[in-house]
Backbone as CSV, one residue per row, in Angstrom:
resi,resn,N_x,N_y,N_z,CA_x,CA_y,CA_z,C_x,C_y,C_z
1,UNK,2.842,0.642,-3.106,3.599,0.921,-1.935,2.796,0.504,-0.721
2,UNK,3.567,0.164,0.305,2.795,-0.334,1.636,3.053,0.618,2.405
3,UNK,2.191,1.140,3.316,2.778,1.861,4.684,2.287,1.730,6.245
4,UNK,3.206,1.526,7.004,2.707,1.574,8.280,3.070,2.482,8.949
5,UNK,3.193,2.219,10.234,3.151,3.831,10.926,4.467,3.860,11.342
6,UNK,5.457,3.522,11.926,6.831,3.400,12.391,7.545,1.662,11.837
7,UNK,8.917,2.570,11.696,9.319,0.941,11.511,9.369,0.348,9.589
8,UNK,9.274,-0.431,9.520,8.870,-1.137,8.654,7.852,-2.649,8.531
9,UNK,8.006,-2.580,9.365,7.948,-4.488,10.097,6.109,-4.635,9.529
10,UNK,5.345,-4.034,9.935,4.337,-4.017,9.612,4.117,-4.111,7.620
11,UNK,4.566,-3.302,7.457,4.396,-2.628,6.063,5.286,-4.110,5.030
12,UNK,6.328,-4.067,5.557,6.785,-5.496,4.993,5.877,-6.399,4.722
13,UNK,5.212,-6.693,6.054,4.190,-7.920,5.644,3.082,-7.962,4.278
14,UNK,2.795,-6.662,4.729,1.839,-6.298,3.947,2.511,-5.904,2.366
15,UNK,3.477,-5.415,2.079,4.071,-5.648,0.777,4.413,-6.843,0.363
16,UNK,4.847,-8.047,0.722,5.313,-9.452,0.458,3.593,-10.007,0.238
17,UNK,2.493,-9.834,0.725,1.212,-10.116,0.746,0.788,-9.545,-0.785
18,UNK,0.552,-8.371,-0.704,0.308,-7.234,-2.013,1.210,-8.258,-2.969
19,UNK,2.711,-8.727,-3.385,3.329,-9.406,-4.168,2.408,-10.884,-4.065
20,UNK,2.284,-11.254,-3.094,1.704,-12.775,-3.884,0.332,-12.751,-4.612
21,UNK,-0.513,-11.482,-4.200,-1.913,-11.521,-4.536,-1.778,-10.507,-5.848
22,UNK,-0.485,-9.995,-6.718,-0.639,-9.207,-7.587,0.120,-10.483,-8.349
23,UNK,0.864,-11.088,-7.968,1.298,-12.440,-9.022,0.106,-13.474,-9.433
24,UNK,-0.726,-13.132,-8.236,-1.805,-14.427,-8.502,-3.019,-13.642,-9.569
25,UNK,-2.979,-12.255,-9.572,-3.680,-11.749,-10.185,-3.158,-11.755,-11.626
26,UNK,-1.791,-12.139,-11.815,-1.415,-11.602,-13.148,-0.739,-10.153,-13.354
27,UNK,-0.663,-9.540,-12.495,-0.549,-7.735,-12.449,1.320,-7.708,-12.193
28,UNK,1.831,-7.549,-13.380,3.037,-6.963,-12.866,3.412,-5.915,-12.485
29,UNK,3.605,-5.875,-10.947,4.251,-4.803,-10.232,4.990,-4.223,-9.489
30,UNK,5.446,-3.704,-9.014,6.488,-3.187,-8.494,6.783,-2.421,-6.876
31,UNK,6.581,-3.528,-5.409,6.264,-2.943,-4.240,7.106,-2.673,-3.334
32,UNK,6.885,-1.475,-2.869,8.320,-1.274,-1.967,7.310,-0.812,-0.652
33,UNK,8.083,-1.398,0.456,7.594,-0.732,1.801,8.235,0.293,2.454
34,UNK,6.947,1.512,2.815,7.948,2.572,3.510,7.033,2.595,5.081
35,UNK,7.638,3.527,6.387,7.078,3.732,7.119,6.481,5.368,7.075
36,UNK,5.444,5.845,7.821,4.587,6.922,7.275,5.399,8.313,7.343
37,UNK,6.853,8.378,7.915,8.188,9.144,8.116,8.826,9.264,6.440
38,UNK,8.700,8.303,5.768,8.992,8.331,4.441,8.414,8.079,3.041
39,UNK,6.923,8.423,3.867,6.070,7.993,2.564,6.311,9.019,1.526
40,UNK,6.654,10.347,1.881,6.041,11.508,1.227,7.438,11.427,-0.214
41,UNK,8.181,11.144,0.310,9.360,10.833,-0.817,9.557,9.537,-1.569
42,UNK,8.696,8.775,-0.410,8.980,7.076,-1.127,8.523,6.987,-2.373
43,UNK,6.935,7.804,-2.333,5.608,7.585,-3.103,5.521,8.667,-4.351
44,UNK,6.804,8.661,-4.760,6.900,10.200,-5.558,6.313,9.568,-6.664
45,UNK,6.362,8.687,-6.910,6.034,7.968,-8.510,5.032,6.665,-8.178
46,UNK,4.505,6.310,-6.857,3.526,5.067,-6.608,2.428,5.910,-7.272
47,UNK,1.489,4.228,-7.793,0.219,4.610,-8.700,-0.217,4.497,-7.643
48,UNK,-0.413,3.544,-6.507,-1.253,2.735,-5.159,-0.332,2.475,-3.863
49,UNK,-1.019,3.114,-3.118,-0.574,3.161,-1.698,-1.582,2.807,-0.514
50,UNK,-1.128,1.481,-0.278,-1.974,0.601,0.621,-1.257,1.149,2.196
51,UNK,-2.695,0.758,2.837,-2.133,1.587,4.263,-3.756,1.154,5.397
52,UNK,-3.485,1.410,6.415,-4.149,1.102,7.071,-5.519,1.954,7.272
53,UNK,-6.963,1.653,7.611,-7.811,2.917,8.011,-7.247,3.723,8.692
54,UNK,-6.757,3.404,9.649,-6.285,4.463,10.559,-5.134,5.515,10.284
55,UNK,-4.313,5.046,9.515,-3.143,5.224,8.628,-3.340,6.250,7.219
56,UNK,-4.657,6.067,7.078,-5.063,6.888,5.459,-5.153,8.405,5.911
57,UNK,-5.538,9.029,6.736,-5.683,10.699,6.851,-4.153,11.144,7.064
58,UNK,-3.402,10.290,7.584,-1.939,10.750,8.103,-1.395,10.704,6.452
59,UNK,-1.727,9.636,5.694,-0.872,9.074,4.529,-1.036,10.368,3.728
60,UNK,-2.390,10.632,3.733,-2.806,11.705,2.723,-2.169,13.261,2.812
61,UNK,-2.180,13.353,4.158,-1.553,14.512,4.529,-0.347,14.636,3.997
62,UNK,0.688,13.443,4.742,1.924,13.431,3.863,2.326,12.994,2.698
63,UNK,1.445,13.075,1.775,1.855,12.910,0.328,1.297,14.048,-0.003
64,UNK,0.747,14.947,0.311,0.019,16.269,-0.055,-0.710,15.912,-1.783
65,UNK,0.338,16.701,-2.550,-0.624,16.663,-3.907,-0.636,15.290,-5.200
66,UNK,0.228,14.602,-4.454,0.878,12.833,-5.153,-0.509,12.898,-5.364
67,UNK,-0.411,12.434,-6.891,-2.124,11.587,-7.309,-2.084,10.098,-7.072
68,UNK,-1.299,9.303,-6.013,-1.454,7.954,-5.862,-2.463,7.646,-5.432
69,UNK,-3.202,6.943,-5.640,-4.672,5.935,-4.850,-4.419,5.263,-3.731
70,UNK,-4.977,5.948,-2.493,-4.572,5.692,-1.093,-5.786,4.616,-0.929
71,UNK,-5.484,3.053,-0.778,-6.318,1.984,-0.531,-6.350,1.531,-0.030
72,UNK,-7.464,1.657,1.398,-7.412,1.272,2.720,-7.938,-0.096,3.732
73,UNK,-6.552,-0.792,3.861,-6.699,-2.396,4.338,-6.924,-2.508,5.495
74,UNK,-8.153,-3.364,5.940,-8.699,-3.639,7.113,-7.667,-4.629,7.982
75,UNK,-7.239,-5.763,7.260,-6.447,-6.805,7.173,-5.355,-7.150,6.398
76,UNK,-4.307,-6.936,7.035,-3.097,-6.976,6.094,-2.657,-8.734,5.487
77,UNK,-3.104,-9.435,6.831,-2.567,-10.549,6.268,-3.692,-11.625,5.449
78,UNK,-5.169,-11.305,5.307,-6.238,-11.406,4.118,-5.552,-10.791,3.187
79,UNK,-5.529,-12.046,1.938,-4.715,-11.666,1.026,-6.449,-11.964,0.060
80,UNK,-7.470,-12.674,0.407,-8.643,-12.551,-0.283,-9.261,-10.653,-0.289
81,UNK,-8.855,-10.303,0.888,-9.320,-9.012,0.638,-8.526,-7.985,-0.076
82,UNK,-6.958,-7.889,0.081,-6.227,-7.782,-1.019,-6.217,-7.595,-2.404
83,UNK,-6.589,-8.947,-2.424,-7.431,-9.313,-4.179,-7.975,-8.235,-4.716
84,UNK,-9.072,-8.213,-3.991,-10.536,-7.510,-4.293,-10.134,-6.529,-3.949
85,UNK,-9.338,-5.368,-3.467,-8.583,-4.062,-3.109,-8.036,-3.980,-4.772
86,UNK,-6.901,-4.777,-4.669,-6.062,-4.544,-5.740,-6.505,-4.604,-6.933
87,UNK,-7.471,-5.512,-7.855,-7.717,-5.736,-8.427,-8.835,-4.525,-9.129
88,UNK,-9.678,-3.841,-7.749,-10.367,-2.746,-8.099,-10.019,-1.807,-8.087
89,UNK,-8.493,-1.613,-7.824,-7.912,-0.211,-7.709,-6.568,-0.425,-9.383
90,UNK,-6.390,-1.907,-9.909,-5.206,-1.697,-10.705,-6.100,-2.640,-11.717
91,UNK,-6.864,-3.337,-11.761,-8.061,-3.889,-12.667,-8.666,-3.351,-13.906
């Protein structure tokens, strides 16, 4: 799952990104973007929830006890750092 803070627009990017760097990895998966208003229901069943530094204490809060892996992207549109996110969090 992707999340940004309002909106979607952000989080989009960053889910269509997460899809090319989990195809290039081989990893079939499954990404939907929410904004941080609907994470707490989006993420009822996400293994990984990518989100911003700034974005991770809010994310955490609102997912309360979800055991998803909150994995925090410096750069949404580095899809090399991506990689190396994804790969060590679904690897």
């Amino acid at each position: 799952m992707a999340v940004c803070g309002a909106g979607i627009g952000t989080s989009a990017i960053l889910k269509v990104n997460a899809e090319r760097v989990l195809e290039r990895l081989g990893i079939d998966a499954e990404v939907s973007a929410s904004d941080l208003d609907g994470v707490a229901r989006a993420a009822s069943d996400a293994q990984v929830i990518l989100t911003s530094t700034e974005l991770a204490p809010a994310v955490r809060r609102a997912i309360g006890r979800n055991y998803a892996e909150i994995v925090e992207v410096r750069n949404f549109l580095d899809l090399d750092e991506l990689a190396v996110l994804l790969e060590r969090s679904l690897g």
